[in-house]
C-alpha positions in Angstrom: 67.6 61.3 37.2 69.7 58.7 39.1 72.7 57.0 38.6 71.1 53.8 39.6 69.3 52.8 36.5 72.3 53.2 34.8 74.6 51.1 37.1 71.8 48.9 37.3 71.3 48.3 33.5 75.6 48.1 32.8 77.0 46.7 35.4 74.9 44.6 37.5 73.6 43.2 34.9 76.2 42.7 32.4 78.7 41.8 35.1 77.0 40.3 37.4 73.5 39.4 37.1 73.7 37.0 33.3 76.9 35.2 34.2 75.8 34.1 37.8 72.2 33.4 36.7 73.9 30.9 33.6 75.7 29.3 36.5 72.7 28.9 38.9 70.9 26.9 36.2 74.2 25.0 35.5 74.8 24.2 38.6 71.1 23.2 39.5 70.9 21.1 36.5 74.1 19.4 37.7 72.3 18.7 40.8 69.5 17.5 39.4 71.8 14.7 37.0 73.6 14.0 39.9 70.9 13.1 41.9 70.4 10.2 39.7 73.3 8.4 40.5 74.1 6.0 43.1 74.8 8.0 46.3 78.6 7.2 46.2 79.1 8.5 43.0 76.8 11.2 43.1 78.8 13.2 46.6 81.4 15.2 45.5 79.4 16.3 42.5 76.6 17.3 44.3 78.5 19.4 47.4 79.9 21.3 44.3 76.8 22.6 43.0 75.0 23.0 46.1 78.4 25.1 47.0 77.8 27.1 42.9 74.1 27.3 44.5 74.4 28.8 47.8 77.5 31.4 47.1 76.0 32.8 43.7 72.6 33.1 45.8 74.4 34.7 48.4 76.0 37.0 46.0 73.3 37.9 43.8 71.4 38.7 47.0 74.2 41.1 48.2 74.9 42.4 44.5 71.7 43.7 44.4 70.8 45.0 47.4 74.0 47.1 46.8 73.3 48.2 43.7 73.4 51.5 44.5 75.1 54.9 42.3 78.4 55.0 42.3 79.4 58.4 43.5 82.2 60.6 42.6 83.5 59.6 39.2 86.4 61.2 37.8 85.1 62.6 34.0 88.1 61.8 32.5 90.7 58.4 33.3 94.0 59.3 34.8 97.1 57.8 33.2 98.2 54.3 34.9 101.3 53.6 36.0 102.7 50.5 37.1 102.3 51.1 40.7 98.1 51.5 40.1 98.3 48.1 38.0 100.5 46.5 41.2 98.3 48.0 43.4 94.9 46.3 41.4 96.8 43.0 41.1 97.4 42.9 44.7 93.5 44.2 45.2 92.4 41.2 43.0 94.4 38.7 44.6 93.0 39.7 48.0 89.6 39.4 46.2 90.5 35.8 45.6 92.1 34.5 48.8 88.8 36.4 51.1 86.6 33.8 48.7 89.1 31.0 48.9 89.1 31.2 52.5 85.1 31.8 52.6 84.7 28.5 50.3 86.9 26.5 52.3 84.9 27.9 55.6 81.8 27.0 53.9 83.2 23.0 53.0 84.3 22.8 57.1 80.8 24.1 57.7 78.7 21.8 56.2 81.0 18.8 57.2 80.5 19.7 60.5 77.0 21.6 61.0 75.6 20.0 58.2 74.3 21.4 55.0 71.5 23.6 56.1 73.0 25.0 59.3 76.7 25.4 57.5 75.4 27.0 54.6 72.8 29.7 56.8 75.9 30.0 58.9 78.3 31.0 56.2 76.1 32.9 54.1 75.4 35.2 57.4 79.2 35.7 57.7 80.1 36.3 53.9 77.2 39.1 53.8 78.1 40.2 57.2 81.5 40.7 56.8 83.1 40.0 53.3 80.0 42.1 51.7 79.6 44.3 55.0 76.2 44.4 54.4 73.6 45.2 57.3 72.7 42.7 60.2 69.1 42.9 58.6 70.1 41.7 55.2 72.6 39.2 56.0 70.1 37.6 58.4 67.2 37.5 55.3 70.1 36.0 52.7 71.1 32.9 55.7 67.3 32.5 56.1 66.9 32.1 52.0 69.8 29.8 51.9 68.3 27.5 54.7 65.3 27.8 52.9 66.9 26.8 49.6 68.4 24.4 50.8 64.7 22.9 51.8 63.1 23.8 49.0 66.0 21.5 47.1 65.1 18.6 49.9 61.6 18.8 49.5 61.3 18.9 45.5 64.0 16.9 44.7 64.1 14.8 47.2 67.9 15.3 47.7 68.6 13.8 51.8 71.5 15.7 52.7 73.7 14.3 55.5 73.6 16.2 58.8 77.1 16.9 60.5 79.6 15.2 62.6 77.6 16.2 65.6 74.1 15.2 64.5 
């Protein structure tokens, strides 16, 4: 037997699979109550959840198309010392600023390209390159995130701006 049952049922799923699928229904009922408001009021809040939307999509996608076993695993933990917990703090913060930078990337994006191309765009890079996934995959996740983003126009009838050059 494969470790990849196992992985699966732990940690994708406890880790990674429940808390992003609670935000994906947060977020798209945030969309949905924001799309009842006036159009001014009703901006900021929904470029927030359509960014919740598109990055845990992206990352689900990724998560479990990666969701592979784990390899060599020492049996028993080694003793920590202060330079491993520097060296994990420094690890974690890296984590953080490679999203910061991809969330900002994706705001630019969409102002400019517009929602649909900016998100396909930016979801292709962040699988591409942050996940280093295949070209295969992170084409498939920027085509679902286009046709997300579609799928939100046509049932909700959300009408998303196009960007600065449209």
């Amino acid at each position: 037997m494969t470790a990849r049952p196992d992985r699966w049922k732990r940690g994708l799923l406890l880790k990674e699979l429940v808390p992003a699928l609670i935000l994906l229904v947060i977020a798209t009922w945030a969309l949905q109550t924001a799309n009842s408001w006036p159009s001014r009021a009703s901006l900021f809040p929904r470029w927030i959840s359509l960014a919740i939307i598109v990055l845990l999509s992206a990352h689900l996608l990724a998560s479990v198309w990666r969701a592979r076993p784990a390899g060599n695993t020492p049996t028993e933990p080694a003793a920590r010392t202060a330079v491993d917990i520097s060296v994990d703090l420094v690890g974690k913060l890296r984590q953080i600023m490679e999203f910061t930078v991809y969330f900002v990337a994706f705001g630019a994006a969409v102002v400019i390209l517009g929602l649909a191309t900016g998100a396909g765009l930016t979801s292709l890079l962040y699988t591409r390159f942050v996940h280093r996934e295949s070209w295969l995959l992170s084409v498939l996740v920027s085509l679902s995130m286009v046709g997300l983003i579609w799928l939100l126009d046509a049932v909700f009838g959300l009408r998303f701006r196009l960007g600065l050059f449209y």
